[in-house]
C-alpha positions as CSV (number, residue, x, y, z in Angstrom):
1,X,-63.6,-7.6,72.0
2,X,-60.0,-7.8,73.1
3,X,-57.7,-8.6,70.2
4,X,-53.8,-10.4,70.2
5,X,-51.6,-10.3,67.8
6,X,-49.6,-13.5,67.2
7,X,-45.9,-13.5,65.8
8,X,-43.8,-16.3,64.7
9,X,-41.4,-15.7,67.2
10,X,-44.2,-15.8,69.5
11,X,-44.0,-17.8,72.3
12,X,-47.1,-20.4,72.4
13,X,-47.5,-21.0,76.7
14,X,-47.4,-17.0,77.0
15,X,-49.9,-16.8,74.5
16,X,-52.1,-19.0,75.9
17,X,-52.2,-17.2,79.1
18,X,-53.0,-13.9,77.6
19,X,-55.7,-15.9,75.9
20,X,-56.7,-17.4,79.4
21,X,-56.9,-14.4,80.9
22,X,-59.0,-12.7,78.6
23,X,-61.4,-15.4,78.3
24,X,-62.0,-15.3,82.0
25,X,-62.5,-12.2,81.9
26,X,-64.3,-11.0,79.4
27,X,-65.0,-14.6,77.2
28,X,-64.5,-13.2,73.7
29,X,-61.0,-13.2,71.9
30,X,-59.9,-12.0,68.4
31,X,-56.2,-13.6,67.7
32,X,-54.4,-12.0,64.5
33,X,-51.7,-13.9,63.0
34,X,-49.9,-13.4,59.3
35,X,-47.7,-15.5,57.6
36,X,-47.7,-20.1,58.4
37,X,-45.3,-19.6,61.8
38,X,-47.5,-17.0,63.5
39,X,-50.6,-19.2,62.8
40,X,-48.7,-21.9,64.1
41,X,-48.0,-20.7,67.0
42,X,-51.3,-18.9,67.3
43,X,-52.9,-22.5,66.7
44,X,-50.4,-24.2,69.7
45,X,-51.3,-21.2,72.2
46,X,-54.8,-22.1,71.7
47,X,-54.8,-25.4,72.2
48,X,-52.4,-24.8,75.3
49,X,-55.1,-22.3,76.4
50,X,-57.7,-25.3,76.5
51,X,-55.8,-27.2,79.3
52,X,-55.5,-24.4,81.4
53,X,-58.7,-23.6,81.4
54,X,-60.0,-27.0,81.2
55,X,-59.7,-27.2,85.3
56,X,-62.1,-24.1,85.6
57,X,-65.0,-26.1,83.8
58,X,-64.0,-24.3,80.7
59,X,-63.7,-25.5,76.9
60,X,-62.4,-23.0,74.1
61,X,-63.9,-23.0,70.3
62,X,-62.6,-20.9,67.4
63,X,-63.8,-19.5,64.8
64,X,-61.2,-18.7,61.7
65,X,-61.5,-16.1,59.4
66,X,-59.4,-14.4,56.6
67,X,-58.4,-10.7,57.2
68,X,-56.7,-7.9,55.2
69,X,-54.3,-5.7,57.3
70,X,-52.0,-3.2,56.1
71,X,-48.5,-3.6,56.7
72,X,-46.1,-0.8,55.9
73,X,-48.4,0.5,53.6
74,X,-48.6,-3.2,51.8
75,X,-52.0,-4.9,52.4
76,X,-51.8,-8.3,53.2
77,X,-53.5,-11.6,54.0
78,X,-53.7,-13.0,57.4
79,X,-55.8,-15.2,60.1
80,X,-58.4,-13.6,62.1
81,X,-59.0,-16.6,65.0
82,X,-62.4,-15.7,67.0
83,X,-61.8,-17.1,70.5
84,X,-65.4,-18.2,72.8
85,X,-65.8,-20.6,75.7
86,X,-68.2,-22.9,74.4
């Protein structure tokens, strides 16, 4: 499974072609996102995602999941979104 990982200063339409991409090709996403304005913007990318692919007979659903990542050597909380055509 491809994985993306989603930054506040992140912008939303590039993510969501990254996340259009990789569902055409492969149909499985993980997005990672930590802290409220990267899982903002991971949210808007996917939702952007969904009207590009929405011409191709495609419709996204997501799965969201908590996650512990370590972050210079400080573990912390974030969003694990699990990307699938539906």
């Amino acid at each position: 499974m491809q994985s993306l990982r989603v930054s506040a200063a992140s912008r939303p339409k590039a993510v969501a072609g990254a996340i259009a991409a990789v569902i055409k090709e492969s149909g499985l996403l993980e997005i990672q996102a930590v802290g409220a304005g990267a899982v903002n913007q991971a949210i808007k990318a996917v939702a952007i995602a969904r009207g590009y692919l929405n011409p191709d007979g495609l419709d996204l659903v997501m799965r969201p999941e908590f996650m512990d990542i370590a972050i210079d050597g400080e573990s912390r909380t974030g969003i694990r979104l699990i990307v699938e055509p539906r």
